[in-house]
C-alpha positions as CSV (number, residue, x, y, z in Angstrom):
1,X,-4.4,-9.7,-0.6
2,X,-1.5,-9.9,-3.1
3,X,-0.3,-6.4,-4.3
4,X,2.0,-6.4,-7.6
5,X,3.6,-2.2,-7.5
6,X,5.2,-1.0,-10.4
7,X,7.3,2.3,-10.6
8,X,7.4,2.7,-14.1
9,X,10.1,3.8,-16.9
10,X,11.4,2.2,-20.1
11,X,15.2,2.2,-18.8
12,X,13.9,0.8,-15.5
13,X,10.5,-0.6,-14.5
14,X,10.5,-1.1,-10.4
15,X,8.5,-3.7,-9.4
16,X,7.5,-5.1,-5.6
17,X,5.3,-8.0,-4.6
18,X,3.5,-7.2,-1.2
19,X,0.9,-9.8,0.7
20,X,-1.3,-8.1,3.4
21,X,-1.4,-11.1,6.2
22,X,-2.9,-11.2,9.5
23,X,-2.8,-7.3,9.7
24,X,0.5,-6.3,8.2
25,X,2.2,-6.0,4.6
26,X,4.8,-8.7,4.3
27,X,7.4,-8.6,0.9
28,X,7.5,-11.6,-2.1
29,X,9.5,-10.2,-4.3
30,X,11.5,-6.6,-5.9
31,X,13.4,-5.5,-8.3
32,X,13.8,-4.1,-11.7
33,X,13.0,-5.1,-15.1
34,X,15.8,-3.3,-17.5
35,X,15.7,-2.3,-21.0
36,X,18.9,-1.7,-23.1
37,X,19.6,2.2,-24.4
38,X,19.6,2.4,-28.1
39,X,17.3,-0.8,-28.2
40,X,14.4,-0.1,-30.3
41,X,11.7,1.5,-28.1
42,X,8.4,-1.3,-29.1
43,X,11.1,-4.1,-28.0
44,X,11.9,-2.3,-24.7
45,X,7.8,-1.7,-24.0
46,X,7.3,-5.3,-25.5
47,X,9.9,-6.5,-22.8
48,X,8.7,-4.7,-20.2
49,X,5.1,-5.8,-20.8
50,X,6.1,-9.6,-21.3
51,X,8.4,-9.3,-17.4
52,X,5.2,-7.7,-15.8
53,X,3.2,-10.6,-17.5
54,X,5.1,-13.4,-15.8
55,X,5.5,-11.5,-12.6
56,X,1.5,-11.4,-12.6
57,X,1.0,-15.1,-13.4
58,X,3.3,-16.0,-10.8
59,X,1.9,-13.9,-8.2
60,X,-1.5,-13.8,-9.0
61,X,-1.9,-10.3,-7.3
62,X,-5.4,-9.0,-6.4
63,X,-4.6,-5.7,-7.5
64,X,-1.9,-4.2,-9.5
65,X,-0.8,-0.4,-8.2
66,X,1.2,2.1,-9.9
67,X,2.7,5.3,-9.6
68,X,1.6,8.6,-11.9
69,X,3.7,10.2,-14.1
70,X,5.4,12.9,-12.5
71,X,5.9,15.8,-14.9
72,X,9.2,17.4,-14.2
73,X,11.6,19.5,-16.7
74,X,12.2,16.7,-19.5
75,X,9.3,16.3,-21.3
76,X,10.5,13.4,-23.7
77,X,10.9,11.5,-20.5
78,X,8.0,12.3,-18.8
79,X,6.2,10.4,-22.1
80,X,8.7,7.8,-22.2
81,X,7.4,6.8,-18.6
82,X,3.7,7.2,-20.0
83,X,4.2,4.1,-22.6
84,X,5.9,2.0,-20.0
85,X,3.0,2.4,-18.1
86,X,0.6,2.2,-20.7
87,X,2.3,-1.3,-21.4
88,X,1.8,-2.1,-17.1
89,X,-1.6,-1.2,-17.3
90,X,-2.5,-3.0,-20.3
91,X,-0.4,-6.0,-18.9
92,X,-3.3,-6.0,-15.7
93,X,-6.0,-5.0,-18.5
94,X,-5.5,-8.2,-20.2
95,X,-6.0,-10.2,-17.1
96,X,-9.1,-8.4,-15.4
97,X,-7.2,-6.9,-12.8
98,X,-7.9,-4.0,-11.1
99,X,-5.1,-1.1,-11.6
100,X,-4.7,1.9,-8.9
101,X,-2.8,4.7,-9.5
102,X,-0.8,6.8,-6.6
103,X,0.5,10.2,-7.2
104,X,4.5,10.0,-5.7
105,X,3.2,12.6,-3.4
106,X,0.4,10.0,-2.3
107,X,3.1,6.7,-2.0
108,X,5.6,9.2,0.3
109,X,2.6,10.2,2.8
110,X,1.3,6.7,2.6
111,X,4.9,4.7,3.7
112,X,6.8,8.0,5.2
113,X,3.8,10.8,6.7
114,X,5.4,13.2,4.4
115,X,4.6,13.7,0.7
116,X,7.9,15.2,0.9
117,X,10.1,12.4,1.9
118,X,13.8,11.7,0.1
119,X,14.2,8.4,-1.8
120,X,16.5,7.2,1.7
121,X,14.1,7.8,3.9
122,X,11.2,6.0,1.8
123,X,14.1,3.2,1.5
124,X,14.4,3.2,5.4
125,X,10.5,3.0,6.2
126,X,10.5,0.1,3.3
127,X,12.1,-1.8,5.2
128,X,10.8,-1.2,8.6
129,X,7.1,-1.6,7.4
130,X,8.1,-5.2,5.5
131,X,10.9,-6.5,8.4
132,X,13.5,-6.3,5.8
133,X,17.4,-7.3,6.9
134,X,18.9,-4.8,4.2
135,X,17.6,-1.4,2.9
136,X,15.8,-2.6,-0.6
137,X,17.9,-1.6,-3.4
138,X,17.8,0.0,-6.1
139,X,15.7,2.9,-5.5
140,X,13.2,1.9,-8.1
141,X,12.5,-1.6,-6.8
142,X,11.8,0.5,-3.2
143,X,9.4,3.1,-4.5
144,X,7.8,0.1,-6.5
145,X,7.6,-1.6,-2.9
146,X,6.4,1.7,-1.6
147,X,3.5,1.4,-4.0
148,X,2.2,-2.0,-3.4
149,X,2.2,-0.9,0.4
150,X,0.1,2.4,-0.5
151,X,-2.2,0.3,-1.7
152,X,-2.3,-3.1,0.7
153,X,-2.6,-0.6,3.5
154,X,-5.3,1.8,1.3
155,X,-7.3,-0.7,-0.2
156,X,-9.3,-2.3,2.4
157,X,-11.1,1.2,3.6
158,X,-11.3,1.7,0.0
159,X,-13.3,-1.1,-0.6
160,X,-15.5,-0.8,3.0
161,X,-16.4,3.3,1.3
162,X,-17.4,1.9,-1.8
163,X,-20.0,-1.1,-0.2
164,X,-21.5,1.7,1.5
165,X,-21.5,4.4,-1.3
166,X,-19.6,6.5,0.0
């Protein structure tokens, strides 16, 4: 199973590539798609969308997770991440993949035990849980990571509750 994770936002869209092999959850690919300040906001969304595009015809993920909004003081900001994933979900929509979503809360307990975790220790367990040489960097392309491995490790019980209706 081929996971694409997106952490979301117009500025900076994370994105990590994770295959579930033989029992564990190996990396492909991270990083961040950017979008220039004071471009106009339907080019930056349009960018976004077209980078999340190519990074799903190239993979060819199963299943395309990302993480909810999280609603802090800024307002504005909190529905500028809203579009960009608007534009990530549509970008899966298109091609008739499945899309999860995974509270930040959820993606900490998931990589870290703790829904409380700091960004270095979700960096730290990142890379332990993929073998990685180097802490992933930036933070986004590691919580987009985190994502994808929230959901390769989630989605096959998932799927085993819902053959038997539960």
């Amino acid at each position: 199973m081929i996971v694409l994770g997106i952490d979301p936002g117009v500025a900076n869209t994370g994105y990590g590539v994770v295959a579930h092999q033989r029992g564990r959850v190996v990396a492909l690919d991270g990083g961040v798609i950017e979008t220039r300040a004071g471009t106009d906001a339907g080019l930056r969304l349009a960018h976004i969308h077209h980078r999340v595009c190519e990074l799903i015809d190239t993979y060819k993920p199963e299943a395309v997770a990302v993480e909810d909004l999280f609603f802090g003081q800024n307002a504005r900001s909190a529905f500028a991440v809203g579009q960009a994933r608007g534009v990530v979900i549509l970008a899966a929509g298109q091609r008739a993949i499945r899309c999860a979503s995974y509270t930040p809360q959820q993606v900490k307990t998931a990589v870290t035990g703790s829904g409380r975790a700091g960004k270095e220790q979700v960096q730290r367990m990142v890379q332990t849980l993929l073998s990685l040489p180097e802490l992933p960097t930036p933070d986004h392309a590691a919580d987009a990571l985190a994502v994808a491995i929230c959901h390769a490790n989630g989605a096959p019980l998932q799927a085993a509750m819902e053959r038997v209706g539960a």
